[in-house]
C-alpha positions in Angstrom: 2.7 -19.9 9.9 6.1 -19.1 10.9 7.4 -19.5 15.0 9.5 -17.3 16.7 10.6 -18.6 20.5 11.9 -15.2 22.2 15.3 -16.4 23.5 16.5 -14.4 26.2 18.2 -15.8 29.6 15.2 -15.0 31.5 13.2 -17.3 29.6 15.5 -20.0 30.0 16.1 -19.4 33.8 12.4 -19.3 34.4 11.9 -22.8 32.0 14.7 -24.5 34.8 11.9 -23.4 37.0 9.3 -24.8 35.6 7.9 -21.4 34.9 6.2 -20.3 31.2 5.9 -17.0 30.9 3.4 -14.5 27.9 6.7 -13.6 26.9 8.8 -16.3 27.0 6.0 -18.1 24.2 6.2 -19.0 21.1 5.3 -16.2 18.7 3.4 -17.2 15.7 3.9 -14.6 12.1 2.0 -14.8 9.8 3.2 -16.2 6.3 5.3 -13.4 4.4 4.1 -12.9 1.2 6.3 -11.2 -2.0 5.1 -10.8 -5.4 5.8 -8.1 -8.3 3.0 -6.2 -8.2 2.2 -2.6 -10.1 -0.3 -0.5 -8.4 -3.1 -1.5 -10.8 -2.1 -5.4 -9.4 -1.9 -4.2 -5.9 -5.7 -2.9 -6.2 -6.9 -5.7 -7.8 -5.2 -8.0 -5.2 -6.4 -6.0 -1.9 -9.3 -7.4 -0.5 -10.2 -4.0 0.7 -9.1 -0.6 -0.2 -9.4 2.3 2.4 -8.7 5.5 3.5 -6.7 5.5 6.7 -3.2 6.0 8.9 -1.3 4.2 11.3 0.0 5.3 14.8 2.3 3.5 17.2 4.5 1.6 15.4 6.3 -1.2 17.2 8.8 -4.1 16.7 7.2 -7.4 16.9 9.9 -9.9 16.5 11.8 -11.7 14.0 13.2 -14.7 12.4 15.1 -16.1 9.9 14.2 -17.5 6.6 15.6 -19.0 3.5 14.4 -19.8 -0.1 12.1 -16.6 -0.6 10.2 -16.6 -4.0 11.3 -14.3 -6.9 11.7 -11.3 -6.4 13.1 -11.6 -3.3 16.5 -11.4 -3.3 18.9 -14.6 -2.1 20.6 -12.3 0.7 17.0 -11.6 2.4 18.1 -13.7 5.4 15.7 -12.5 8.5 11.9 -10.8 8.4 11.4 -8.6 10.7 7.7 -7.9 11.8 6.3 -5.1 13.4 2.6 -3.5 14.2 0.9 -0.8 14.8 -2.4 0.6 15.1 -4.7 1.0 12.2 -7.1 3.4 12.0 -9.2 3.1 8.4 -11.5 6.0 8.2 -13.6 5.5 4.6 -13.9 2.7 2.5 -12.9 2.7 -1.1 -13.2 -0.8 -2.1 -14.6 -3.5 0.2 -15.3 -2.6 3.8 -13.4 -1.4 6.8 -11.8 -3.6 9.1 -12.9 -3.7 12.4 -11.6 -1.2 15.4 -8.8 -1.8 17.0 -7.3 -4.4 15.1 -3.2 -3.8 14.6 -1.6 -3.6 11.4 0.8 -6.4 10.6 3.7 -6.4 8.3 7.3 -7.8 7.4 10.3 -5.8 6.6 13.6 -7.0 5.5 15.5 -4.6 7.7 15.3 -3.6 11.4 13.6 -0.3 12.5 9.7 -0.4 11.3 10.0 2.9 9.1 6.7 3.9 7.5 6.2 7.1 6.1 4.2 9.1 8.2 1.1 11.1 7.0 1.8 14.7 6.2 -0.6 17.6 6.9 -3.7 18.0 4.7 -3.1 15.0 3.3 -4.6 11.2 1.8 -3.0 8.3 2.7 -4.7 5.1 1.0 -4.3 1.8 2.2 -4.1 -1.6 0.1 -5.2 -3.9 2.7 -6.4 -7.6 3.4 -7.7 -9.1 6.9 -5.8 -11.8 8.6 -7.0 -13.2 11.2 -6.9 -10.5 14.2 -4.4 -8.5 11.8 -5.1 -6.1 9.0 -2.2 -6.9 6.8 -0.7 -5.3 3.5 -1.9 -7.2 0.1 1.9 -8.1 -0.1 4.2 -7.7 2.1 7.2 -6.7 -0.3 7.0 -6.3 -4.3 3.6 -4.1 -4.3 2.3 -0.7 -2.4 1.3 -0.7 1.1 -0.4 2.9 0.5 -0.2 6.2 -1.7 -0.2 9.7 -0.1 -2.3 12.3 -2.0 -1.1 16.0 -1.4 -5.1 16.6 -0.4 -7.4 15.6 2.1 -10.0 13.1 1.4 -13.4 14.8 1.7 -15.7 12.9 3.5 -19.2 15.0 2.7 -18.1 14.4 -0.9 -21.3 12.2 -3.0 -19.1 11.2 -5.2 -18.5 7.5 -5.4 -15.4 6.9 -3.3 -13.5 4.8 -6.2 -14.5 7.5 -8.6 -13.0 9.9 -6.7 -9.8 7.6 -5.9 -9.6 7.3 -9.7 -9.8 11.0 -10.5 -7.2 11.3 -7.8 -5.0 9.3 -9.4 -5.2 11.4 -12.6 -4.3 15.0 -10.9 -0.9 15.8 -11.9 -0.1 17.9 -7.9 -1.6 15.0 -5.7 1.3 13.3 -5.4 3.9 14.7 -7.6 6.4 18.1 -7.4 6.3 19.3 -11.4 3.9 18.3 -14.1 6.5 17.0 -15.9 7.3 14.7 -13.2 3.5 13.5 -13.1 4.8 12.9 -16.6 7.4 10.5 -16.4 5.4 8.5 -14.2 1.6 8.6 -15.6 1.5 4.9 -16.5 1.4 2.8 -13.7 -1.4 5.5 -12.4 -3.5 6.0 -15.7 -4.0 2.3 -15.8 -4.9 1.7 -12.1 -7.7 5.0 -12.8 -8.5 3.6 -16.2 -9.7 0.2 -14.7 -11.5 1.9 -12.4 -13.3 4.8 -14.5 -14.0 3.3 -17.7 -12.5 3.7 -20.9 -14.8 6.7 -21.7 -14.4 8.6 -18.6 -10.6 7.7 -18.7 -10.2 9.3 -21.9 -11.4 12.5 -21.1 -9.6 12.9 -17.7 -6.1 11.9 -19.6 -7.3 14.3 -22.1 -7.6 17.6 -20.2 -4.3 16.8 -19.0 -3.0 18.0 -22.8 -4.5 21.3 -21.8 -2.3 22.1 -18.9 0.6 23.7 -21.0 3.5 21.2 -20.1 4.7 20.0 -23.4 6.5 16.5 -21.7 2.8 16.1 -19.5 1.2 16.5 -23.3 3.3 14.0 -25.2 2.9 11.4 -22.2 -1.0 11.5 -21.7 -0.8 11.6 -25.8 1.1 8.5 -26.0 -0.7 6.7 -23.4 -4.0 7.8 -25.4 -2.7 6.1 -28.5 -0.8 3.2 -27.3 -3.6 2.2 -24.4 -6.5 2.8 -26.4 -6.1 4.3 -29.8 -7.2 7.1 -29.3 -5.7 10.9 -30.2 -5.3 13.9 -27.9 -8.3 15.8 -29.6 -12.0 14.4 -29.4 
């Protein structure tokens, strides 16, 4: 754990005084964590995976550091922490964490920006349990979330990672063009992969060669061959 003493002239008047004030404590952070994570790592690394959102984001304090591990850069000088609310609303692997506990995180620059959670929209959460904190699975070098361009549908009897994988695999959830889903199908084929099985896999990635975008085609194609050895056509 890392401590944070709030230093502010009040304090220090009210210490001549004999007086110890909450804020004038010493705030304990949690241990930052950093580590080069792709979103397959980041779901195997996340002690629970949930559908969820955060509201009320505040500062929390910082402090400065020194010697970060790889890949965290040698000009990362300060962490800045910050919280907010965490609401987790279906589980997708491992359980929900308990009401009302805050989310916890460190930045490496002031201000607390999260993207916020469009309409009709997904947002899933790669999330661990610290303590009184839900925290991310890393604080920098992996994904705190992905937003889906649909909303997650509760009544659905579909197993929840099933349906997380297949999500993962639909070219408009969170991408503008097909070809775009193109460039990037990778990182998310693997992560739904692992998750599907190699048969199911195959057959999702196939249909994608059916959707008329030549650059979507040659992607899924090559990630068919490369990945498993396996051809576009059954």
């Amino acid at each position: 754990m890392t401590a944070m003493r709030i230093a502010v002239p009040v304090c220090f008047m009210l210490a001549v005084l004999g007086l110890r004030p909450a804020l004038c404590q010493e705030r304990q952070f949690a241990r930052w964590e950093v580590a080069p994570l792709t979103l397959m790592g980041t779901w195997e690394r996340a002690a629970a995976v949930v559908v969820g959102e955060v509201r009320n984001i505040t500062a929390a304090g910082d402090h400065p550091v020194g010697d970060l591990p790889w890949p965290a850069g040698p000009w990362i000088k300060r962490i800045y922490w910050c919280e907010a609310d965490f609401y987790g609303y279906a589980a997708i692997k491992g359980t929900l964490p308990a009401r009302g506990k805050k989310y916890l995180w460190g930045a490496i620059r002031p201000g607390c920006k999260l993207e916020a959670l469009p309409l009709d929209s997904t947002q899933v959460w790669f999330i661990r349990e610290e303590g009184e904190y839900v925290r991310p699975a890393v604080d920098a070098g992996g994904y705190f979330f992905i937003t889906f361009r649909v909303k997650w549908d509760y009544k659905s009897k579909e197993d929840p990672q099933t349906r997380f994988g297949r999500l993962l695999l639909n070219p408009t959830g969170r991408h503008d063009s097909l070809r775009q889903f193109g460039k990037d199908i990778g990182d998310p084929a693997s992560t739904a992969c692992s998750i599907l099985g190699r048969a199911r896999c195959v057959e999702e990635i196939r249909a994608l060669t059916l959707l008329g975008d030549p650059d979507l085609t040659r992607a899924a194609c090559d990630f068919l061959r490369t990945q498993y050895d396996e051809s576009c056509r059954p």
